[in-house]
N, CA, C and O atoms as a DFTB+ gen file, in Angstrom:
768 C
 N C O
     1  1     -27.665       0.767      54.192
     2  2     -28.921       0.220      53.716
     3  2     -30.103       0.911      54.373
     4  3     -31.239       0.564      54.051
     5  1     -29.922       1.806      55.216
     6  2     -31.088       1.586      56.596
     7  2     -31.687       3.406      55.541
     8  3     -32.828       3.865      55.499
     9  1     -30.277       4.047      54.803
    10  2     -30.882       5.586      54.169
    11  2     -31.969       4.611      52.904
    12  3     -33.175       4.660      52.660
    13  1     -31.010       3.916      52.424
    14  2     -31.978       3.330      50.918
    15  2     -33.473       2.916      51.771
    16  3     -34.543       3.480      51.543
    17  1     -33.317       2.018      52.596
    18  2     -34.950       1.853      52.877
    19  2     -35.499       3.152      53.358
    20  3     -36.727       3.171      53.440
    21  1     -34.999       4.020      53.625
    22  2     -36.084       5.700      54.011
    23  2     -36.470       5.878      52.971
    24  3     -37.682       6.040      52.833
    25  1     -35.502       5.923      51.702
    26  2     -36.086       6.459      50.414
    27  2     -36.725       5.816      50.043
    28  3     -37.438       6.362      49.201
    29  1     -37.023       4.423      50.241
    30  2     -38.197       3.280      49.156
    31  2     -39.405       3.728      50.064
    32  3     -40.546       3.818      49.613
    33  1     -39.144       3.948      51.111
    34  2     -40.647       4.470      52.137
    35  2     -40.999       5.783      51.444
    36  3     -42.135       6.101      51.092
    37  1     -39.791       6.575      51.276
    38  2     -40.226       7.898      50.773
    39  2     -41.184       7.512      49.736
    40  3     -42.407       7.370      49.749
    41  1     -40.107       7.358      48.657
    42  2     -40.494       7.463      47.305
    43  2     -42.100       6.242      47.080
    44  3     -42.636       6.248      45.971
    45  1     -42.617       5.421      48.074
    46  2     -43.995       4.893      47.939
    47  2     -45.032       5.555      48.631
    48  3     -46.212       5.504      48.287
    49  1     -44.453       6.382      49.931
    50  2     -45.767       7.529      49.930
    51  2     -45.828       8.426      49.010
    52  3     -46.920       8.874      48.661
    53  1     -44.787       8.798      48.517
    54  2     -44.860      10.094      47.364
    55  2     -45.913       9.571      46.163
    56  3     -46.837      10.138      45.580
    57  1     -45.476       8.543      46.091
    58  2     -46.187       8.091      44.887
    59  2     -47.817       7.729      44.821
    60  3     -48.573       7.990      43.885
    61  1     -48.167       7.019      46.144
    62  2     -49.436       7.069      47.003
    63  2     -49.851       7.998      46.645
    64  3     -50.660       8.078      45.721
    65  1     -49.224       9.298      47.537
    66  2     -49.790      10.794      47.412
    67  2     -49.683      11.169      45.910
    68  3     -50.478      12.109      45.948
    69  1     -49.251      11.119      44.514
    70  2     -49.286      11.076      43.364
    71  2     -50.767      10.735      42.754
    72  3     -51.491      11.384      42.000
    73  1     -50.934       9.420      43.400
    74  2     -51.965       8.789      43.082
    75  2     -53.306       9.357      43.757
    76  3     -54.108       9.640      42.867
    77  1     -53.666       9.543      44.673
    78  2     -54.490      10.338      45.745
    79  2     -54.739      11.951      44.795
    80  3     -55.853      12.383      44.499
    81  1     -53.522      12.579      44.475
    82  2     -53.500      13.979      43.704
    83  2     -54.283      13.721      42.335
    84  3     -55.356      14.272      42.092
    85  1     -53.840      13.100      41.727
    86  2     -54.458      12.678      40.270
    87  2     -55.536      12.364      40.237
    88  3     -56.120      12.850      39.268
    89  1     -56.403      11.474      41.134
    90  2     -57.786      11.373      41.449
    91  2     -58.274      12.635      42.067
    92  3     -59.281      12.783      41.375
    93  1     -58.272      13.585      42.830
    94  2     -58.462      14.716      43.246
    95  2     -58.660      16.006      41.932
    96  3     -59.550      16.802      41.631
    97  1     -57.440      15.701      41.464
    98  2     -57.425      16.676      40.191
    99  2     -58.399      16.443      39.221
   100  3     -59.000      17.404      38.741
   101  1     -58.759      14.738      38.689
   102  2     -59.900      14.371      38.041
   103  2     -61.005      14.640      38.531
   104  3     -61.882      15.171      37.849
   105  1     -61.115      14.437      39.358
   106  2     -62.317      15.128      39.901
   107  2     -63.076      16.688      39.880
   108  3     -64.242      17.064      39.760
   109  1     -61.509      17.494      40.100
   110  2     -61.699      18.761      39.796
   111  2     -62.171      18.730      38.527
   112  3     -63.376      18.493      38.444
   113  1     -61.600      18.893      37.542
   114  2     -62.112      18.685      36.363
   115  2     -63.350      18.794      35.666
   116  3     -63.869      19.640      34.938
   117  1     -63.835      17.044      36.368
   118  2     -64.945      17.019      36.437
   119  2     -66.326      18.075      36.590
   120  3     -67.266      18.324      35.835
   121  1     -65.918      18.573      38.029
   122  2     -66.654      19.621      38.439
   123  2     -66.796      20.845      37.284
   124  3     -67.749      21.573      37.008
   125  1     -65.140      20.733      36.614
   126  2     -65.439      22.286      35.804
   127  2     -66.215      21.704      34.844
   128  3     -67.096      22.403      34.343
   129  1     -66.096      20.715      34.523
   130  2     -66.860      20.253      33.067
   131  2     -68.263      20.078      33.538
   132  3     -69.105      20.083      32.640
   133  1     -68.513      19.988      34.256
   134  2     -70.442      19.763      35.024
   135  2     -70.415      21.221      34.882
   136  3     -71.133      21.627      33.969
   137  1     -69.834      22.041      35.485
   138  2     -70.164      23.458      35.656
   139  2     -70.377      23.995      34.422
   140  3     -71.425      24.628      34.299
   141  1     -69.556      23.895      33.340
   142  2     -69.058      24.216      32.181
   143  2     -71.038      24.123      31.585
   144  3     -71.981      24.879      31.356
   145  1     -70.695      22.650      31.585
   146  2     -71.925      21.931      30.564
   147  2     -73.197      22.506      31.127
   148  3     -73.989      22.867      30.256
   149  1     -73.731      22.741      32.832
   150  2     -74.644      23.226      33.297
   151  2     -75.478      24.727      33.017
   152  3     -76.631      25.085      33.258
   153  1     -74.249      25.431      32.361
   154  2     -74.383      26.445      32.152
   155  2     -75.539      27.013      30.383
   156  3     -76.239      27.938      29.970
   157  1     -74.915      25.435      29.897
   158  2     -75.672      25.343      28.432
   159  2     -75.426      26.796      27.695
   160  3     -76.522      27.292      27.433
   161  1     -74.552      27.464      27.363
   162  2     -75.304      28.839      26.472
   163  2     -75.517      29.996      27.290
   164  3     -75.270      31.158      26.967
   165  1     -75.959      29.617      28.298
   166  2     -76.654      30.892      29.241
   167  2     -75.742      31.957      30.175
   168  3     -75.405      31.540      31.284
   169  1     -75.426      32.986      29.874
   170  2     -74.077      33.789      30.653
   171  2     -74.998      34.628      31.729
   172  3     -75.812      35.536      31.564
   173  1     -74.740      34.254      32.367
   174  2     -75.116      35.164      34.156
   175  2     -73.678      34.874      34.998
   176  3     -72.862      33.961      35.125
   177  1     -73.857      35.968      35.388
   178  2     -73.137      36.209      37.137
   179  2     -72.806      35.243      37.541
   180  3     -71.726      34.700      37.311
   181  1     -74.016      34.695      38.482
   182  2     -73.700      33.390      39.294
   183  2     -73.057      32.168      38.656
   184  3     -72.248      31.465      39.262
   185  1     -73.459      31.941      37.385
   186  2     -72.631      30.884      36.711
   187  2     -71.888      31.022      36.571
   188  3     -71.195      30.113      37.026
   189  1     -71.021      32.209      35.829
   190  2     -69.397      32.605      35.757
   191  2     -68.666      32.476      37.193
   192  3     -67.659      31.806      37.422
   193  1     -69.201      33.058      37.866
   194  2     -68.692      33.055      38.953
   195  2     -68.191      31.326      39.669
   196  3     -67.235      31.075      40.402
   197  1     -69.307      30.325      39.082
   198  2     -69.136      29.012      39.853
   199  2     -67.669      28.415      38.975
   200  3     -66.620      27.969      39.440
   201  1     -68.030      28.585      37.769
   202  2     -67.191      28.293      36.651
   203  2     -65.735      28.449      37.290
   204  3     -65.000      27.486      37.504
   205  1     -65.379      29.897      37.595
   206  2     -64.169      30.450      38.195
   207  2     -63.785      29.426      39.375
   208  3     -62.935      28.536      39.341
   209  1     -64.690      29.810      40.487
   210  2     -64.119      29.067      41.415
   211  2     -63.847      27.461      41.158
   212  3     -62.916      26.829      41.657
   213  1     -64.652      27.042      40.452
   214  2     -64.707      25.232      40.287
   215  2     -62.685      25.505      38.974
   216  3     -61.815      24.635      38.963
   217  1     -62.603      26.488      38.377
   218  2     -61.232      26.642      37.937
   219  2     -60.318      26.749      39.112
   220  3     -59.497      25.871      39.379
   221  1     -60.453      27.685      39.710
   222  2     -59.224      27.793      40.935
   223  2     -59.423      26.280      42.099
   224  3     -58.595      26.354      43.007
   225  1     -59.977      25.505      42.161
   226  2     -60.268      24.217      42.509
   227  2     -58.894      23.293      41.736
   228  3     -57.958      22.572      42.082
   229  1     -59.298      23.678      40.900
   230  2     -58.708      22.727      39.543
   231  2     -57.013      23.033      39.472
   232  3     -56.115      22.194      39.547
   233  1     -56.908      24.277      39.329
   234  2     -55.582      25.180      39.251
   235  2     -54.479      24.452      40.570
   236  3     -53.460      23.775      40.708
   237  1     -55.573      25.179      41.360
   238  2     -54.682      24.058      43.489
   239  2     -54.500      23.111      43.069
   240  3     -53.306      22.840      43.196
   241  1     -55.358      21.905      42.299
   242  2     -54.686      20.587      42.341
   243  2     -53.847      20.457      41.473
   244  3     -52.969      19.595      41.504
   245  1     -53.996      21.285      40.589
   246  2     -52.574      20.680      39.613
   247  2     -51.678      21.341      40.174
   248  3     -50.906      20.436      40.489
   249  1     -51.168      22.380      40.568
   250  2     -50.283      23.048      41.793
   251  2     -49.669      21.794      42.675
   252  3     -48.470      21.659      42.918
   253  1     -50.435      21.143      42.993
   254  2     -49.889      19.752      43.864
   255  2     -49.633      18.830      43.682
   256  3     -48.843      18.154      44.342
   257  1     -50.344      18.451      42.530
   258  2     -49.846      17.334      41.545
   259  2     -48.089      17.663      41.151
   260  3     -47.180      16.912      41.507
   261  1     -47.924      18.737      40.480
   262  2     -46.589      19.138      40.468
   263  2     -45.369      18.942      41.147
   264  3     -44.202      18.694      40.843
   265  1     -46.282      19.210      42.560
   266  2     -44.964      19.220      43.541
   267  2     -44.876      17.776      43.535
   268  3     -43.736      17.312      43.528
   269  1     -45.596      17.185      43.537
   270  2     -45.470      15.417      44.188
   271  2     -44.697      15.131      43.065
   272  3     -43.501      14.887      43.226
   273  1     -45.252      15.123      41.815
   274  2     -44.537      14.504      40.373
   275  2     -43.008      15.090      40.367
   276  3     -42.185      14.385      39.784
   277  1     -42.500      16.426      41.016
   278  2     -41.022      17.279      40.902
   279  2     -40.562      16.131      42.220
   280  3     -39.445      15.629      42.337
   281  1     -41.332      15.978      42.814
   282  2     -40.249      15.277      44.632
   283  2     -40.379      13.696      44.207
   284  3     -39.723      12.877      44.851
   285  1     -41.185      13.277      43.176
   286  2     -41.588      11.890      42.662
   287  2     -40.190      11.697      42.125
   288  3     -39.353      10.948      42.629
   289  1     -39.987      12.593      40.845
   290  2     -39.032      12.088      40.060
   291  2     -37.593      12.338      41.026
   292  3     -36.696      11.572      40.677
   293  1     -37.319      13.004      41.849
   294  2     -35.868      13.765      42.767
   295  2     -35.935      11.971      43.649
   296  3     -34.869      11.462      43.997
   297  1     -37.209      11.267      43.883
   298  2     -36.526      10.470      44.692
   299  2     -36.506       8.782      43.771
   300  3     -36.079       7.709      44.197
   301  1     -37.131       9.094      42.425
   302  2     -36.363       7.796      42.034
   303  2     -35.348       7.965      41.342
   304  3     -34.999       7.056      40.589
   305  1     -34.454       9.422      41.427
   306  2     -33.233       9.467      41.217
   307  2     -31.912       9.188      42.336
   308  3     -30.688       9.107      42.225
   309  1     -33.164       9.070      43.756
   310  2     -31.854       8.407      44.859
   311  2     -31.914       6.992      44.761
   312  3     -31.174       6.143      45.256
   313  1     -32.970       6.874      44.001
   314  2     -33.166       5.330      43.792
   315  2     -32.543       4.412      43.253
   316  3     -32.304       3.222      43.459
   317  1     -32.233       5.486      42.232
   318  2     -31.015       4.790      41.641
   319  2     -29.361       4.811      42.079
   320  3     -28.567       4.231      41.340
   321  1     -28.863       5.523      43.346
   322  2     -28.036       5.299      43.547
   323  2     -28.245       4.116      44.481
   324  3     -27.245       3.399      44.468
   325  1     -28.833       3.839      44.976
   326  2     -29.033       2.331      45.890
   327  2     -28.796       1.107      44.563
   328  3     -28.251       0.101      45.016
   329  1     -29.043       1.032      43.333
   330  2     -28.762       0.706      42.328
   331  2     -27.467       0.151      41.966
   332  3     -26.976      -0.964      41.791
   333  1     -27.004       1.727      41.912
   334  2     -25.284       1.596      41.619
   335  2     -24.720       0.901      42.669
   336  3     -23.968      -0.017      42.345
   337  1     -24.898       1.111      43.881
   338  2     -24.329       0.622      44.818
   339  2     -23.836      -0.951      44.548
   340  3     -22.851      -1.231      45.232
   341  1     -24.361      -2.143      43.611
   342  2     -24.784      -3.028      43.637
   343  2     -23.363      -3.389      42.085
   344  3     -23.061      -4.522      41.709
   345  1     -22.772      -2.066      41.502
   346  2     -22.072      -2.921      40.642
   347  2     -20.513      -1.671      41.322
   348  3     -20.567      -0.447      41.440
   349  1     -19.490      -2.469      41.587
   350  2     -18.471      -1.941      42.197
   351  2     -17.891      -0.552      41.391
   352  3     -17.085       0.091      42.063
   353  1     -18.207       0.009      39.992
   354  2     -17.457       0.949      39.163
   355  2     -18.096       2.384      39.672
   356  3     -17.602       3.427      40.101
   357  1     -19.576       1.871      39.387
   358  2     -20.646       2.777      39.942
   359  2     -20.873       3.190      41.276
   360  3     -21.073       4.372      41.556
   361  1     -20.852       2.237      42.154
   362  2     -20.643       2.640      43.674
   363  2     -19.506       3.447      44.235
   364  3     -19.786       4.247      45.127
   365  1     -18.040       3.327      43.760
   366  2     -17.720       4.682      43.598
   367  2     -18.103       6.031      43.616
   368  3     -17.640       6.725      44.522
   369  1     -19.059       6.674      42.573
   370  2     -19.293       8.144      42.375
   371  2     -20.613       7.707      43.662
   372  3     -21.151       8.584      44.338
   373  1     -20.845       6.693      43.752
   374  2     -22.161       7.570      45.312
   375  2     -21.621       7.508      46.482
   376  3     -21.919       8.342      47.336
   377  1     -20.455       6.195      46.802
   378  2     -19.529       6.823      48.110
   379  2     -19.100       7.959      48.505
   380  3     -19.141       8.459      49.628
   381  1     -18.347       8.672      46.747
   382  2     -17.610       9.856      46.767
   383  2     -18.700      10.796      47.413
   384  3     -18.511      11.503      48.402
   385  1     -19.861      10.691      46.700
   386  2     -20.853      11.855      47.099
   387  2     -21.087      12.008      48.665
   388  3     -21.198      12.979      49.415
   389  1     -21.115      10.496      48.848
   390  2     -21.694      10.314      50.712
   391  2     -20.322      10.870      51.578
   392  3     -20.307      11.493      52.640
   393  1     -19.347      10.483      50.856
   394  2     -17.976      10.783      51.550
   395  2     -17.928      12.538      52.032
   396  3     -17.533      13.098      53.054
   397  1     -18.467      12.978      50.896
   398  2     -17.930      14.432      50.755
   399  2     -19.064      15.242      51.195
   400  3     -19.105      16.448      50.948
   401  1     -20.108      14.555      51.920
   402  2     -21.481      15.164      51.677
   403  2     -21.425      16.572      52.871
   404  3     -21.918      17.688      52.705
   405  1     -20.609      16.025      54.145
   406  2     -20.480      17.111      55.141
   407  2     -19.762      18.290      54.785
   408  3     -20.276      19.397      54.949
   409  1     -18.552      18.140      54.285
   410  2     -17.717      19.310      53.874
   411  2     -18.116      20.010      52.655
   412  3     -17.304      20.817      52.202
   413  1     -19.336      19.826      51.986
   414  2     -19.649      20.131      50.427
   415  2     -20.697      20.805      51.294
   416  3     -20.456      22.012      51.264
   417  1     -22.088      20.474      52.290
   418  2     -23.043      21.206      53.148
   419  2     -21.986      22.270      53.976
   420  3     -22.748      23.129      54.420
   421  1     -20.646      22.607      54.378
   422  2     -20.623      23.407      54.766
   423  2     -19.950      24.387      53.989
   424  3     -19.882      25.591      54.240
   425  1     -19.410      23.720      52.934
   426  2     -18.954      24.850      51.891
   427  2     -19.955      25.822      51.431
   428  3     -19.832      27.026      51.207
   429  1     -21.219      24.855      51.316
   430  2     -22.580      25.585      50.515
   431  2     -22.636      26.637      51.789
   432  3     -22.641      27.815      51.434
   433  1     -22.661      26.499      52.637
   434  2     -22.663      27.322      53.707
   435  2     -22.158      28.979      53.372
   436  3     -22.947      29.887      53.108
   437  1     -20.749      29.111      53.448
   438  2     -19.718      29.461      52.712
   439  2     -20.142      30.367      51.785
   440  3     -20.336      31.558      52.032
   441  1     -20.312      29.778      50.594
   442  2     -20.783      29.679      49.282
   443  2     -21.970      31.112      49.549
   444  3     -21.917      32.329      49.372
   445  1     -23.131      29.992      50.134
   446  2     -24.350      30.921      50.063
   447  2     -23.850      32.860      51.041
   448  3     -23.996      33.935      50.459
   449  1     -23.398      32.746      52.259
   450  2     -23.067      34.215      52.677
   451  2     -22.347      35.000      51.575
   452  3     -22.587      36.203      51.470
   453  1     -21.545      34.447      50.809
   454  2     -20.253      35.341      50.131
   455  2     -21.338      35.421      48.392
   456  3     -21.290      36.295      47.526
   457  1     -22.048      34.377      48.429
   458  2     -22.902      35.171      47.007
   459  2     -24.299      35.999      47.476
   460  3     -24.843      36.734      46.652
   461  1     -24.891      35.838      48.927
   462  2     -25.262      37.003      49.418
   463  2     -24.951      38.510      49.443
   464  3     -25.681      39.494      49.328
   465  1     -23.753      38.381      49.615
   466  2     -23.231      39.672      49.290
   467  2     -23.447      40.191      48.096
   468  3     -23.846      41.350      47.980
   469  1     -23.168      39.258      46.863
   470  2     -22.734      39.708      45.737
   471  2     -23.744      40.431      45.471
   472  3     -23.654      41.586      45.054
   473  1     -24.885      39.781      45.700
   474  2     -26.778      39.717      45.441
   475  2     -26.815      41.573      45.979
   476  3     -27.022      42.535      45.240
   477  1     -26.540      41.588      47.472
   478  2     -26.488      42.565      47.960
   479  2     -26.185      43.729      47.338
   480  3     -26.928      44.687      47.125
   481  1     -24.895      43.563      47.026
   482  2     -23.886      44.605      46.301
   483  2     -25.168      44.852      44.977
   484  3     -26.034      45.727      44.981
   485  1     -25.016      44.147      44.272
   486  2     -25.572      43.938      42.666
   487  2     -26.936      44.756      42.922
   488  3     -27.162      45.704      42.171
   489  1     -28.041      44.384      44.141
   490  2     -29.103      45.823      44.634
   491  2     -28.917      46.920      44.392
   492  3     -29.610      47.723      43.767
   493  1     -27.476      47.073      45.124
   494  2     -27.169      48.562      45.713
   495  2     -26.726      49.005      44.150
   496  3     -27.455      49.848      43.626
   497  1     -25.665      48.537      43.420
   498  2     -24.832      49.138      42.067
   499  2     -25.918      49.338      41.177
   500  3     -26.047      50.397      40.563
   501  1     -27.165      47.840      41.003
   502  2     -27.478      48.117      39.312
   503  2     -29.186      48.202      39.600
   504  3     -29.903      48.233      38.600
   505  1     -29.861      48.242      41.019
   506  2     -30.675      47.735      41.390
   507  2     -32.216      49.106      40.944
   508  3     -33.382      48.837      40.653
   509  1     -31.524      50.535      41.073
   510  2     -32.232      52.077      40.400
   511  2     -32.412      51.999      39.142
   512  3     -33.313      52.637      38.595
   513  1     -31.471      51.096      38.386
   514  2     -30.930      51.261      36.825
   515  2     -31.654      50.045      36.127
   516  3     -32.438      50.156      35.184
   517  1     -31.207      48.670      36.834
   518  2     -31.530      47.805      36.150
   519  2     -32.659      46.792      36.497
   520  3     -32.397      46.180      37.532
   521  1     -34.210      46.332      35.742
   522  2     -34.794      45.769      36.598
   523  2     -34.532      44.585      36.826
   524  3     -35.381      44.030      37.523
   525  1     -33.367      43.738      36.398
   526  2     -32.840      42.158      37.085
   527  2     -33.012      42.509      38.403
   528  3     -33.967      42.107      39.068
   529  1     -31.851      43.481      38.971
   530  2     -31.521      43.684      39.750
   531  2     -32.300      44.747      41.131
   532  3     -31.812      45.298      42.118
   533  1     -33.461      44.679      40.673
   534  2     -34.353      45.668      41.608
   535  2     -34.631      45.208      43.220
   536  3     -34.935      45.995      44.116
   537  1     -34.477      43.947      43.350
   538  2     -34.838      43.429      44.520
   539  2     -33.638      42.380      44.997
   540  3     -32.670      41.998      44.339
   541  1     -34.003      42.052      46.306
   542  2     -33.143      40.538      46.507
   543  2     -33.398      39.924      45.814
   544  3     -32.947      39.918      44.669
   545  1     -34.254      39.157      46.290
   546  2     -34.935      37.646      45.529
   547  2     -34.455      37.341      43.865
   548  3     -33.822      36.465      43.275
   549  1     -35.289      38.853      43.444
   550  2     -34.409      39.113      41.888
   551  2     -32.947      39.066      41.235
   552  3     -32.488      38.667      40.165
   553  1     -32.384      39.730      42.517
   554  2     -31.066      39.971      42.251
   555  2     -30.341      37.938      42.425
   556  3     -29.583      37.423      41.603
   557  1     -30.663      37.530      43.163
   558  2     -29.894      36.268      43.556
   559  2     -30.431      35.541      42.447
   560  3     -29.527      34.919      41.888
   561  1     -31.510      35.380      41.930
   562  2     -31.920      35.029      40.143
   563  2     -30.930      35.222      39.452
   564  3     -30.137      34.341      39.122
   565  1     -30.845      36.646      39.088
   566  2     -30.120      37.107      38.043
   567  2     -28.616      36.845      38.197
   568  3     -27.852      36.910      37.234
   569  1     -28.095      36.455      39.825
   570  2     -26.459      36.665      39.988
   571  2     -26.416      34.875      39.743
   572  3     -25.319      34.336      39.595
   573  1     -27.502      34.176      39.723
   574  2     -27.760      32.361      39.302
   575  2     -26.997      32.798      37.880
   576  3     -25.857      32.643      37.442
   577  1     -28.102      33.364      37.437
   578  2     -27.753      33.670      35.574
   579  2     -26.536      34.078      35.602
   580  3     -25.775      33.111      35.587
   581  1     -26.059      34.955      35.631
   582  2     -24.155      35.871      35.929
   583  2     -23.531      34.672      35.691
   584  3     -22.838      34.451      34.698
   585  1     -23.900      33.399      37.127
   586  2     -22.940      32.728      37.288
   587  2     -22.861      31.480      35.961
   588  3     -21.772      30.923      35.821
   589  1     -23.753      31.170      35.239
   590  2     -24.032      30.525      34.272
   591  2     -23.044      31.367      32.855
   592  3     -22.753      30.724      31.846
   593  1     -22.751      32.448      32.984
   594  2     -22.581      32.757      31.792
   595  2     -23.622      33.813      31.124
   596  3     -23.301      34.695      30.328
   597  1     -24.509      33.633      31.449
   598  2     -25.702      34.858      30.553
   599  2     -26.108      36.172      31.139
   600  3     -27.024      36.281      31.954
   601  1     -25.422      37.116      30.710
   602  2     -25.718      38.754      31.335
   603  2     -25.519      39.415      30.097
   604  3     -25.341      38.866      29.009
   605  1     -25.563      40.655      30.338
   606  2     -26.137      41.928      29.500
   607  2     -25.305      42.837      29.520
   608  3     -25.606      44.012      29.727
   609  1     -23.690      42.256      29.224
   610  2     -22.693      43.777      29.758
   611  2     -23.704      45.320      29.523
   612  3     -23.740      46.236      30.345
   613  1     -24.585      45.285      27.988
   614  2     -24.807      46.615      27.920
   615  2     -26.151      47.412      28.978
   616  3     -26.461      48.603      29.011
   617  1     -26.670      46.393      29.664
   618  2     -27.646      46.472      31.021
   619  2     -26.569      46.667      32.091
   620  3     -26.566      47.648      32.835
   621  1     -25.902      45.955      32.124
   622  2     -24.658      46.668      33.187
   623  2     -24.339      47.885      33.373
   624  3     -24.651      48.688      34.252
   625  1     -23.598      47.964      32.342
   626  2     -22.887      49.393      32.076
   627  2     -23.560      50.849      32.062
   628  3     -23.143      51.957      31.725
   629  1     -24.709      50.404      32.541
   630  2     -25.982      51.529      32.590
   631  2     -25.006      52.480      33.569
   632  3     -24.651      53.632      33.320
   633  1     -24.671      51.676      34.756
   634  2     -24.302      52.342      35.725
   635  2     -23.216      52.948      36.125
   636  3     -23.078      53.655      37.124
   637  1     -22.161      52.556      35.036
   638  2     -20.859      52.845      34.736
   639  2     -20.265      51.687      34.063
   640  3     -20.534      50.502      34.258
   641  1     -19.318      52.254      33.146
   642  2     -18.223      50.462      33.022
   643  2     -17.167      50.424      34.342
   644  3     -16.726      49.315      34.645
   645  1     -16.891      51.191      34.862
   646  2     -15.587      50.977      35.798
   647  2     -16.747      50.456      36.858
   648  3     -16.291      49.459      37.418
   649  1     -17.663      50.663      37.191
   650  2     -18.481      50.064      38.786
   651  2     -18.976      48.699      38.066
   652  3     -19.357      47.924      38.944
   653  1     -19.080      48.239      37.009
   654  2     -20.135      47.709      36.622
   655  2     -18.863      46.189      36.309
   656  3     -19.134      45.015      36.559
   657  1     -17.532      46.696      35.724
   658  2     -16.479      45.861      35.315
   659  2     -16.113      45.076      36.705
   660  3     -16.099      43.852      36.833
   661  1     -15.812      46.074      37.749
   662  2     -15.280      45.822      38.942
   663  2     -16.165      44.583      39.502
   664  3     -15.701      43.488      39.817
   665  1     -17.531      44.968      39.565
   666  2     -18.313      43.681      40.178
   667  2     -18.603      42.816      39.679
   668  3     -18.889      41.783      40.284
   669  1     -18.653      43.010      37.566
   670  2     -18.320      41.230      37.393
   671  2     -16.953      40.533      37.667
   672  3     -16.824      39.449      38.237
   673  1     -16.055      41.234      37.228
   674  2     -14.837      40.792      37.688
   675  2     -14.575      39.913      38.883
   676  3     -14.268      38.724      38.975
   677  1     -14.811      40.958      39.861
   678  2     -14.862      40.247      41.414
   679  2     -16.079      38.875      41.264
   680  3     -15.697      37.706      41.309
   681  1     -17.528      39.243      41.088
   682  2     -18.237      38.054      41.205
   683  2     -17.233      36.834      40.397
   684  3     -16.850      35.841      41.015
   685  1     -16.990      37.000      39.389
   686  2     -16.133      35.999      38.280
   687  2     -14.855      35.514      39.023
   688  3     -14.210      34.599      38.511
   689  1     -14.545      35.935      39.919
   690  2     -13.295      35.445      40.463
   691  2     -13.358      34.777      41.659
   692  3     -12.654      33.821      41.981
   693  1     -14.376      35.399      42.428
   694  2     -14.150      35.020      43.662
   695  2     -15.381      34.283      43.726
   696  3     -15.691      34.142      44.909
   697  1     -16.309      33.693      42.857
   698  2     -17.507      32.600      43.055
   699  2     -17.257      31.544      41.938
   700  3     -17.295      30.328      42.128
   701  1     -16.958      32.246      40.579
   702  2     -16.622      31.094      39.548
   703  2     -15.064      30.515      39.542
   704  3     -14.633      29.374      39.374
   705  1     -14.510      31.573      39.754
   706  2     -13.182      30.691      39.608
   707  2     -12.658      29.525      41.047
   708  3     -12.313      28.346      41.121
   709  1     -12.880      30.835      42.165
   710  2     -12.209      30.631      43.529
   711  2     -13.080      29.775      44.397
   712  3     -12.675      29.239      45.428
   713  1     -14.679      29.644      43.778
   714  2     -15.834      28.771      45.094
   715  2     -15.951      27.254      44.313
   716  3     -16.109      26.121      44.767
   717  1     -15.785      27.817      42.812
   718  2     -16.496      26.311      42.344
   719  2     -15.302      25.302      42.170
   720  3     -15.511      24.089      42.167
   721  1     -13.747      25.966      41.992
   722  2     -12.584      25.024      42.389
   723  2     -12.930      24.606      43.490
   724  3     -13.126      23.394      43.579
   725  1     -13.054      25.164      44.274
   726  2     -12.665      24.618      45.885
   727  2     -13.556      23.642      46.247
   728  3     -13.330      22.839      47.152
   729  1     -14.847      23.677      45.400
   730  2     -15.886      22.384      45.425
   731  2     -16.053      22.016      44.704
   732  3     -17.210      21.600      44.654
   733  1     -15.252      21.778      43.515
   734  2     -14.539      20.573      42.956
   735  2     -13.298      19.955      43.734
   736  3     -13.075      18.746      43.797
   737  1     -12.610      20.834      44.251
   738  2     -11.394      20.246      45.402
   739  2     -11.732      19.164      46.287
   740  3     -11.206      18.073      46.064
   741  1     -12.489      19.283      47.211
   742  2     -13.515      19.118      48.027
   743  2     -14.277      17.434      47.392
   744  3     -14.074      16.332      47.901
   745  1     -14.933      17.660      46.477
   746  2     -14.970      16.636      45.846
   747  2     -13.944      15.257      45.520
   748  3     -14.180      14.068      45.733
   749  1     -12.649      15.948      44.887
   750  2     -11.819      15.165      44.396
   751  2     -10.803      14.623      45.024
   752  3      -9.973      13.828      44.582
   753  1     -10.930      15.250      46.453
   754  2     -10.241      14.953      47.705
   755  2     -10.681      13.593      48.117
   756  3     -10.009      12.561      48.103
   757  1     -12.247      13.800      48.583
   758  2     -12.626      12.092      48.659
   759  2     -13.105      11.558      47.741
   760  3     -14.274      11.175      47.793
   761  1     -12.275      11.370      46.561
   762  2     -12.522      10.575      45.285
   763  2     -10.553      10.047      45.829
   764  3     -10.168       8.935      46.191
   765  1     -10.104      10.750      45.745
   766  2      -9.227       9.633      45.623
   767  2      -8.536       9.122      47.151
   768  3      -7.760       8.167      47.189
């Protein structure tokens, strides 16, 4: 009980801060629309210029509004497992989750070094050739996508089919077949 009351604390400052953002953002607004209207017709410098900044004013707050409304909705979805908790069929799948929560954080562990690599590798093979693959950051995007199902054998194969076969293959085996069993394993271990 003592995690569910963190989250009702969470999830009522978040929402506070929701509320606090949305008045902030109206306000911005405001400003552009005073700026907007002040201007009447008349194009100079200095007015464009206020216009802009009273926009990038506006832009930041909805930037933050976002985040609160994305971490708003993530925590009245723990909300609802305090919920389930309350009818015995349902409390099941959130034990399982709480059960399994340590060995699933160190699998991700796991998980994340060995699709580092892949990311790595996928730089070095397709990274000259292909622009998914031009950077890290990019590359661990695009090896997200791989792992979903959606790639470009003929963007691949830029670089060869035998280099290009070899590393979906391997990614396909040793992250989809061999990581996401084992955390489903992992899972179904403390399910039953």
């Amino acid at each position: 009980a003592g995690v569910y009351n963190l989250i009702d604390f969470a999830s009522i400052a978040i929402f506070v801060a929701l509320g606090v953002k949305a008045m902030t953002l109206v306000g911005a607004t405001n400003v552009v629309e005073d700026t907007v209207a002040a201007l009447s017709g008349g194009e100079d410098r200095e007015g464009s210029e206020a216009i802009m900044d009273a926009l990038e004013v506006a832009v930041v707050q909805v930037e933050g509004f976002r985040w609160f409304a994305i971490i708003g909705a993530f925590t009245i979805m723990l909300r609802f497992f305090k919920a389930f908790d309350s009818q015995p069929r349902l409390s099941l799948v959130s034990r399982t989750l709480s059960g399994c929560l340590i060995d699933v954080a160190h699998f991700l562990f796991v998980m994340a070094a060995i699709f580092s690599v892949f990311s790595i590798a996928a730089v070095v093979m397709f990274g000259h050739r292909v622009p998914d693959f031009v950077t890290f950051p990019v590359a661990v995007r695009t090896c997200l996508f791989v792992l979903m199902g959606e790639f470009d054998w003929e963007e691949l194969r830029v670089v060869g089919d035998s280099m290009a076969f070899y590393w979906l293959f391997l990614f396909f085996f040793v992250i989809v077949l061999l990581s996401l069993n084992m955390l489903l394993a992992i899972i179904f271990e403390t399910y039953t």
